[in-house]
Structures are given as structure tokens and as C-alpha cells.
N, C-alpha and C positions, 0 to 999 in steps of 0.2 A: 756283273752288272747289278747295280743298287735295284730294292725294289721302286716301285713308285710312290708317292706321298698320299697317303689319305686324305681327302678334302673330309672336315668333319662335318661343313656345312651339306654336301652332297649325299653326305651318305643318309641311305634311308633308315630310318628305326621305325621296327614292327612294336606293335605294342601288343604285351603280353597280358595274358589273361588276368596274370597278376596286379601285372600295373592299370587295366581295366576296374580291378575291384578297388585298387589305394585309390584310383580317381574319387569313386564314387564313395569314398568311406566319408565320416560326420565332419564338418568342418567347423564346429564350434568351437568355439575355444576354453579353455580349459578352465579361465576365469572368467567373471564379466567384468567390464569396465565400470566397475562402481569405486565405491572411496572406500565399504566396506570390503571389497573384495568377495562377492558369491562365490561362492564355487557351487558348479554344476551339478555336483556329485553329493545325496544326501551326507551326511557325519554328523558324528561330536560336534564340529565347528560350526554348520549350517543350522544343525538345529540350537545351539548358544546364541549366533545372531537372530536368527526367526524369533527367540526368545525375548531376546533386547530390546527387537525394533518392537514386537506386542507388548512390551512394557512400556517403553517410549508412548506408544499409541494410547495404550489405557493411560497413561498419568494427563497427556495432553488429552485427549476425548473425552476423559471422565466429568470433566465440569461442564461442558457443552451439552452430556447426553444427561445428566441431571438438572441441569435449567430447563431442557427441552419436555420431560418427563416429569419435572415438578410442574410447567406451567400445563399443564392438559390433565392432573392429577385434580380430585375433588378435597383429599385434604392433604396437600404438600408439606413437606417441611425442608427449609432450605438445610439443615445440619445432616440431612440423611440422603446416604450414598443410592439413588434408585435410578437406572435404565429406563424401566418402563414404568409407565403409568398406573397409577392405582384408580379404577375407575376411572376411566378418561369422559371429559367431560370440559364445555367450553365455556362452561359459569366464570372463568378468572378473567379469559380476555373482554366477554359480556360485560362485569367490574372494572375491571380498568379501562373500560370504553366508556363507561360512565363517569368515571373520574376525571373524563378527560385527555386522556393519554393518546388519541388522535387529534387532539388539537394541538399537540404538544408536540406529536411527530411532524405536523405539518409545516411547524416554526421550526423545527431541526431542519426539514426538507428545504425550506429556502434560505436557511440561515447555511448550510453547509452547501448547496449549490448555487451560491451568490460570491458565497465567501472563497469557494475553489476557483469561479472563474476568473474573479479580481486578482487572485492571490498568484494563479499560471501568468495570468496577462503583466504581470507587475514583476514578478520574478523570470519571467522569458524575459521583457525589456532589460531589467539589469542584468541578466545572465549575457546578452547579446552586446550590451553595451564591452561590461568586463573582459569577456573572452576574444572579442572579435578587433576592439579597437583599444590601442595603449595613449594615457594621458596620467598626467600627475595627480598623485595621488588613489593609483587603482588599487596599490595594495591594503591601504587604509581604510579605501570605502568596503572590500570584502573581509577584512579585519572585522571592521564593524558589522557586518551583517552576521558575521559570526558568533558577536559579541552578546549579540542578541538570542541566542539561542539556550547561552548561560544562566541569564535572568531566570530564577523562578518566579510563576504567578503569582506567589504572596506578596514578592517586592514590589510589583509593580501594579499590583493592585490599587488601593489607595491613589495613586496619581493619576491612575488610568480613570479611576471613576471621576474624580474631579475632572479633569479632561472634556473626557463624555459630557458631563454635568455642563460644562461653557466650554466648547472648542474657543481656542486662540482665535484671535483674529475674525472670524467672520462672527462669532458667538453665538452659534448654535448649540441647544441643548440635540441632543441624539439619543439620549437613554429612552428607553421605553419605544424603541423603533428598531428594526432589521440592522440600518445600518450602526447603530451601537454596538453590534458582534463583528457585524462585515467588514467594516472599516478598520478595525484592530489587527484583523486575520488578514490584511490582503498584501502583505509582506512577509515571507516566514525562508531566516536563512539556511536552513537545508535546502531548501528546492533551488535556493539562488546558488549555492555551492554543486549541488547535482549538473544541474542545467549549465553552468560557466565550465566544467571541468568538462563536460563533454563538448560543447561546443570549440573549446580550444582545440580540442585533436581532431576537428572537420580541416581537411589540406587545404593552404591559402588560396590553390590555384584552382578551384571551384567558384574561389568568392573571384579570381582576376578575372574567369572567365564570363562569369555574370557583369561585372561591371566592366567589361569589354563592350558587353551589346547595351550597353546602358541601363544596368539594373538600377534602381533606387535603392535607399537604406529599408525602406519598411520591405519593399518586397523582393528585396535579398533576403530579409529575414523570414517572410511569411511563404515563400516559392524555395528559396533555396535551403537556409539554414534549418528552419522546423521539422523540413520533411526527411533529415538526415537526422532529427534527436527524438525520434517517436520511443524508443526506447527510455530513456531520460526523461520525459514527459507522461509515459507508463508510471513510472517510481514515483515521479512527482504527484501524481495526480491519485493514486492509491493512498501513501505518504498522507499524503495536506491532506485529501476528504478527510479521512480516519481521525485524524490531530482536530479536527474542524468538528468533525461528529462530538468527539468525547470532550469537547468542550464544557467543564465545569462551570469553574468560577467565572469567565467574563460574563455570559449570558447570565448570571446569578447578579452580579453590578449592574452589567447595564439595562437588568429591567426595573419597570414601576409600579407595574402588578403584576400577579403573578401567573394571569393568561399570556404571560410575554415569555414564561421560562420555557426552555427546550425541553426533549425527553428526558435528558442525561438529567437534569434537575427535579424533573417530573418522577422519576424512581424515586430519588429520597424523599421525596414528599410522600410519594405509597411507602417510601419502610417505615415514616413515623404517624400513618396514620390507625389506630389503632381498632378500627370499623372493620381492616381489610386484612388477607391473612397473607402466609408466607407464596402462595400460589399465585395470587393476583401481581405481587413483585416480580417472580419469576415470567409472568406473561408477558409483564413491561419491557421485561428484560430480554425476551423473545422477539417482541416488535423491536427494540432498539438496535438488536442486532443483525438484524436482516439487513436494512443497506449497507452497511461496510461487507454481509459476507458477500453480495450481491459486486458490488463495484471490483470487490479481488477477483470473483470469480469471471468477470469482463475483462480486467486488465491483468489478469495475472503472467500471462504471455509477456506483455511487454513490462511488470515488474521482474522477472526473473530472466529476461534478458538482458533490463538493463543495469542489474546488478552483476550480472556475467560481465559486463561491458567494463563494467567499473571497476569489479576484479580483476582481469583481465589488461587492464590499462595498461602502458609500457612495455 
């Protein structure tokens, strides 16, 4: 007579002392998920990357902790590599407070937060118009918004200030006013190419089910569409300020005097005035970089996810 079958599921298994301790051993694993590749384990190779990445660090940090360290120093000089300060001391921002350079940031402040929200609102409408609805001619009008992006400032300078100087048609002069910068910057085709290539990969059947219950076109876009590209509107909105802040040469055209220039222009007026020294530039240069680091560090989440996003596409 055969024996009988072992059920394997029935049978019991005792767990050994042994296999108590492999439970309990490290379950790290052996690399990390990086692109460098860590390993766990000091060596040769950990510490050659450790190396790298603090070379990385100093070449990139090195110009940030020398502007920081020149503008608080009492005699700076921009050619010389220093961390800390020499005699720190708040004589330079005192000088370039006198010069000016808070009235100067306050026209950057509304010139760069005028000009961003024109610029989302104007670039969300064509973004939503391109991605979401097909008509003749949609490849040509993003052609062209791309077209735009080629242009350098010097060629289009000259036209642009005429421009300014008698808009077409209604014949306003605008120089010497906000919107002489704002109205330039309130279409920029990067953000119209961000914002249409994300939108197109929102599923149709989000948008059939809103316009089922009777959605509208504006608030499909403002209920349904927007709250699905916060990612894309992160980029954008990082992106434009930045491009908007270091704005040179327009706000240089389209002012009439020179209480009308931004920071960005208000530096080089400190590097060629010859009363003030290399410390007071550095301080300028301190204040003008505080908002942009200030807005990355608000949106940075949703710029590096929506660049994930955009990597990531298909």
C-alpha cells in the first residue's frame, strides 16, 4: 500500500532559532536608489563620490557665500574668494539704502508680480485653448509662440521701444509707467508650451464628464482643468517670476527717468558709481536675490515635480 500524499499547505513548519535570527537580520539593501549609486558600505568609491559631490558644492556655493560675505564685510572686494566676513558690519546696505535701491526693489516688486500674473493668466488661456480644443491652424499658432522664444532682446529692442513710445491703435505712450514692462512680459512661450503639453495628457473623459452636468468653458478650466496642472503651473510660475525679476534691458527702454529702473538696473548704476565701493554692489546684490530664492523655496515641490512629470511623459 502507497504511503499517503503530503498536503504542503497543511503541514506545519516550526520556525527555527535560526530562521528567527535571518528574520530579524538588517534589511537594507545593499545600494541606495540614487543615479550615483551609494553604497552603504564606507570605501575607495564612497569616499571618491563624497569627494565629488563637495567639489560640486564648493564650485556651485562658492559665489553665493562670497556675495554674502562681501556684502556684511566693511572692506569687500568682489575679485577675492572669502566665506566670512571681515569685520562684519551693516554700513553697505545703510549705502545702498541711500542710493536708492529700496525704491528700486519696490518697482521690481510690482513689476515682477504684475507681470507674473498677466503672464499665468494669458499663457493658461492659450495653453487651454491649444491642448484641449482642435481648429485650423493650432500648429502654427504654437509654432509661433515658440518662435518667440528665439528672438534675442537686442533685435527686438528698438521696435519694442517705438512701440511703447505710441502703441498702434489706441496711441498711448506707456514708457515711463508699470505697464511698459508688464505688457511686454505678459506672453512668454515656455510657459504656453509647459502648460499645453500637460494639459493634453489630462483624459477626455474628465472633461465629458463635467460637460455632462453642464460644466462651462471657463469653469472646466478654472474647477476642473487647473486643479489637475498645479504641477505645470509650479514650473511656470518659478520659470516667468525669475525671467521677469532679471529683467535687464526692457525696464532700461521703457523708462523716462531713472526712478522708473528696477534693481536689476539699479546694480549697474552702483558698479559705475565711483563714491561707493565693491561691498555696497554686493549688498544690492543680496537684496536682489532674496525673492527669487524666496519663491523657489515656496514652489520648489511643485517645480521638481513638474519637471518629473515632463520627464516622465509617455
Amino acid at each position: 500500500m502507497s504511503a499517503p500524499a503530503i498536503d504542503p499547505v497543511r503541514t506545519p513548519v516550526t520556525a527555527s532559532p535560526a530562521g528567527r535570527s535571518a528574520g530579524k537580520q538588517r534589511t537594507t539593501p545593499a545600494r541606495f536608489d540614487t543615479a550615483l549609486g551609494w553604497s552603504d558600505r564606507p570605501g575607495p568609491a564612497w569616499a571618491l563620490r563624497v569627494l565629488l559631490c563637495l567639489l560640486a558644492l564648493g564650485v556651485f556655493a562658492a559665489p553665493f557665500l562670497t556675495i554674502f560675505s562681501g556684502s556684511f564685510s566693511e572692506k569687500a572686494s568682489g575679485s577675492t574668494l572669502s566665506f566670512l566676513p571681515h569685520h562684519p558690519t551693516l554700513l553697505n546696505f545703510n549705502v545702498a539704502g541711500e542710493r536708492g535701491i529700496w525704491d528700486y526693489f519696490g518697482n521690481s516688486l510690482v513689476i515682477a508680480g504684475g507681470g507674473l500674473l498677466l503672464q499665468l493668466a494669458v499663457c493658461t488661456l492659450a495653453a487651454y485653448a491649444l491642448a484641449r480644443h482642435r481648429f485650423r491652424g493650432q500648429a502654427l499658432i504654437l509654432t509661433l509662440f515658440m518662435l518667440t522664444m528665439m528672438l534675442p532682446e537686442e533685435v527686438i529692442a528698438i521696435p519694442l521701444s517705438l512701440v511703447l513710445g505710441h502703441v498702434p491703435v489706441v496711441g498711448i505712450d506707456l514708457k515711463g509707467t508699470v505697464w511698459g514692462v508688464i505688457l511686454p512680459l505678459g506672453a512668454w512661450g515656455f510657459s504656453v508650451m509647459v502648460l499645453t503639453e500637460f494639459m493634453k495628457d489630462i483624459p477626455a473623459e474628465i472633461e465629458e464628464a463635467a460637460r455632462i452636468d453642464g460644466v462651462g468653458e471657463l469653469r472646466m478650466l478654472w474647477q476642473v482643468i487647473l486643479p489637475l496642472c498645479k504641477p505645470a503651473l509650479g514650473v511656470a510660475g518659478v520659470l516667468g517670476f525669475i525671467m521677469i525679476w532679471d529683467q535687464y534691458l526692457l525696464p532700461l527702454i521703457a523708462a523716462k527717468d531713472p526712478t522708473d529702473y528696477t534693481v536689476t538696473v539699479a546694480l549697474s548704476i552702483l558698479r559705475t558709481d565711483p563714491e561707493v565701493g565693491s561691498g555696497v554692489v554686493l549688498a544690492g546684490a543680496v537684496i536682489a536675490l532674496i525673492p527669487s530664492l524666496i519663491v523657489y523655496l515656496l514652489l520648489q515641490r511643485s517645480l521638481v515635480t513638474g519637471i518629473a512629470a515632463g520627464a516622465t511623459k509617455g
